[in-house]
KEKEDREN-372458 format. One line per 3 residues: number of its first residue (from 1); their letters; for each residue x, y, z of C-alpha. Coordinates in steps of 0.2 Angstrom, whole numbers, plus 5000, padded with zeros to 4 digits. Example, Ala and Ser with C-alpha at 12.3 -4.5 7.8 and 13.67 -1.06 7.14 Angstrom:
1 = AS = 5062 4978 5039  5068 4995 5036
***
This chain:
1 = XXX = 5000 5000 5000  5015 5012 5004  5023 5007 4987
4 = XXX = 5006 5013 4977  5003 5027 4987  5022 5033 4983
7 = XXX = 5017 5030 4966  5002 5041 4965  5011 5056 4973
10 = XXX = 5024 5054 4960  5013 5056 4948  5005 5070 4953
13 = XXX = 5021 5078 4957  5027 5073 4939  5010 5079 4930
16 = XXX = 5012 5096 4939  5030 5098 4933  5024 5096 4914
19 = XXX = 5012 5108 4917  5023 5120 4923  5036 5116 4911
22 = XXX = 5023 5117 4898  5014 5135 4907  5035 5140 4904
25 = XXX = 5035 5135 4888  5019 5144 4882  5026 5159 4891
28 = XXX = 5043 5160 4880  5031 5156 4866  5019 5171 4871
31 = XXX = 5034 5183 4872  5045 5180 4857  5026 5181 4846
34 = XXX = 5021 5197 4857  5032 5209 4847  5027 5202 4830
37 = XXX = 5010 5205 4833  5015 5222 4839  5024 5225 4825
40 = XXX = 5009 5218 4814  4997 5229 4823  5007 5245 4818
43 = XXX = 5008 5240 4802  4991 5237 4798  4985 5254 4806
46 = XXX = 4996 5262 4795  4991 5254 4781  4971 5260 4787
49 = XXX = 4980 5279 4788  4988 5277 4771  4973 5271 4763
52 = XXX = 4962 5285 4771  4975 5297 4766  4975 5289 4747
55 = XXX = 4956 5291 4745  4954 5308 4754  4969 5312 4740
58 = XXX = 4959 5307 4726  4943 5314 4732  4951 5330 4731
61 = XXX = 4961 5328 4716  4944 5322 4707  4935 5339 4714
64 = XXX = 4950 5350 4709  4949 5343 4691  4935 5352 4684
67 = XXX = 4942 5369 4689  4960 5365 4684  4954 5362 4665
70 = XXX = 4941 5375 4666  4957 5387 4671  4968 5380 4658
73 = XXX = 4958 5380 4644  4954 5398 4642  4955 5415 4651
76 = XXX = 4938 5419 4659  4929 5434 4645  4940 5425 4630
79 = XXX = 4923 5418 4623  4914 5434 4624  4928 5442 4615
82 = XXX = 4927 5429 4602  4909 5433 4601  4912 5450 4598
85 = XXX = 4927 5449 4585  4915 5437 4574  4901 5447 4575
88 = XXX = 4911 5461 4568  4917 5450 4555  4900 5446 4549
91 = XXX = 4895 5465 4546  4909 5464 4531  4902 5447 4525
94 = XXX = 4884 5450 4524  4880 5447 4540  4883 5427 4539
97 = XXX = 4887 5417 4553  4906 5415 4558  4915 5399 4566
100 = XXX = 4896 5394 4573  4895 5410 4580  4880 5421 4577
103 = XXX = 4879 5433 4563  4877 5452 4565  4858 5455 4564
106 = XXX = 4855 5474 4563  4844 5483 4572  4823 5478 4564
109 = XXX = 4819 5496 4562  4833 5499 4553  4829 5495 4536
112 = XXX = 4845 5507 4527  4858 5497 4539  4851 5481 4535
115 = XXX = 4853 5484 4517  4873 5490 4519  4875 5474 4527
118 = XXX = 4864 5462 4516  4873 5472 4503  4890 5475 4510
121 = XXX = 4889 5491 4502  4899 5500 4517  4908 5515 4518
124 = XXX = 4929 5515 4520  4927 5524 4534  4915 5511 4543
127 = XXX = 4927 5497 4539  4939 5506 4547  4929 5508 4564
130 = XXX = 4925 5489 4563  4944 5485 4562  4947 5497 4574
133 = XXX = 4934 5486 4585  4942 5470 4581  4959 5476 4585
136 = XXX = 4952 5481 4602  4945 5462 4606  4958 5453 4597
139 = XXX = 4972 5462 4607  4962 5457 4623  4960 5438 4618
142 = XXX = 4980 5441 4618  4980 5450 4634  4970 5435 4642
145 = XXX = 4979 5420 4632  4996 5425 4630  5009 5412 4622
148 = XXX = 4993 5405 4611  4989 5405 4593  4971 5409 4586
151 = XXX = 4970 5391 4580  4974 5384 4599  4963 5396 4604
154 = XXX = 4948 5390 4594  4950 5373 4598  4950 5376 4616
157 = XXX = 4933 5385 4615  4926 5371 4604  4926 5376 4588
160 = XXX = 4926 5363 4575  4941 5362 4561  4930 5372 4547
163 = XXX = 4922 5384 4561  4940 5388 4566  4944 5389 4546
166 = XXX = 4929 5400 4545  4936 5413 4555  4954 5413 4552
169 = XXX = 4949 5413 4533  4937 5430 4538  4950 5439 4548
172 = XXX = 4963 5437 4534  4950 5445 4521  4947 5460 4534
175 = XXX = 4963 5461 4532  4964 5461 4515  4950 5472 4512
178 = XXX = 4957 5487 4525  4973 5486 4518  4965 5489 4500
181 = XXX = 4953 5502 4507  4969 5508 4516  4971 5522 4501
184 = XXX = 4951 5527 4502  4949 5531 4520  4954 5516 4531
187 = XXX = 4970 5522 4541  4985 5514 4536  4990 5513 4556
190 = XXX = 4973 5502 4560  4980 5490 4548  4997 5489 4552
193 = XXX = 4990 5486 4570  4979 5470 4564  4992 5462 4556
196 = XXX = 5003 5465 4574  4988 5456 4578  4986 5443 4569
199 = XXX = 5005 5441 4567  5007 5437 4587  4992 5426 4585
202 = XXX = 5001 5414 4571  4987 5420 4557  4997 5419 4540
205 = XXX = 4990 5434 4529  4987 5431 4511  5000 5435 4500
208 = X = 4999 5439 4482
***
């Protein structure tokens, strides 16, 4: 009976020691994997930050967009401007439309100024203030664009390749017709300053 008793202690005192040698060895385990999951904890939050900073980026990239193109396509009046210069145009051409912009429409009561224009039976000295006009908007479209030809300039407001043909084609006969009428009452200084004009704006005049 003492020999069985003996035995039973023994293996309850060797079952404890396993345990506890066990309890140690779970312990060393638990601290050498402590610091990689410390380690992985901080990575995976800053991976979250980075991720929440990405998107916050490309929300406000995406919001800026708009505005950058809006501000690199065209200084703010440039289409008025435009407006203007082909209106002008279009008073010397019959009052037709010029690169898709509206033509010159006189006033209704005016049935004398309608006929000039249907007519273009004009005086030199009208053509003369209407290049003067024209040099007035296209020296501002050079003012607000600068560095940019009149082709460039068209496209970025949308024209079409005949619409911008349209106009270029209508400024070169301005041209053409002021320097001619340059000896009947146009003044030779008005046209010299359109071909500045069209010269910084990269608008080849007709040569003959």
């Amino acid at each position: 009976m003492t020999r069985i008793t003996t035995n039973k202690k023994t293996l309850r005192k060797n079952s404890w020691q396993r345990k506890k040698s066990m309890n140690h060895s779970l312990d060393r385990e638990t601290s050498r994997l402590n610091p990689a999951l410390v380690w992985l904890a901080v990575v995976g939050i800053a991976l979250v930050g980075l991720m929440a900073m990405s998107n916050t980026l490309l929300v406000e990239l995406t919001a800026s967009a708009p505005a950058s193109v809006a501000q690199a396509s065209l200084a703010p009046g440039t289409e008025g401007l435009l407006r203007q210069t082909a209106s002008h145009l279009s008073k010397m051409l019959g009052g037709a439309s010029i690169g898709g912009f509206p033509g010159f429409e006189p006033p209704g009561d005016d049935d004398k100024y309608r006929r000039k224009i249907e007519e273009r039976s004009y005086t030199a000295e009208e053509v003369n203030y209407w290049v003067k006009e024209i040099n007035n908007f296209l020296g501002q479209i050079v003012k607000k664009n600068p560095g940019l030809s009149l082709e460039e300039i068209l496209q970025r407001q949308g024209l079409s390749q005949v619409e911008t043909r349209e106009l270029v084609e209508a400024l070169q006969g301005t041209h053409n017709t002021a320097k001619v009428l340059s000896e009947y009452g146009v003044n030779p200084e008005t046209v010299k300053i359109l071909e500045s004009l069209l010269k910084t704006l990269r608008v080849p005049l007709w040569s003959y």
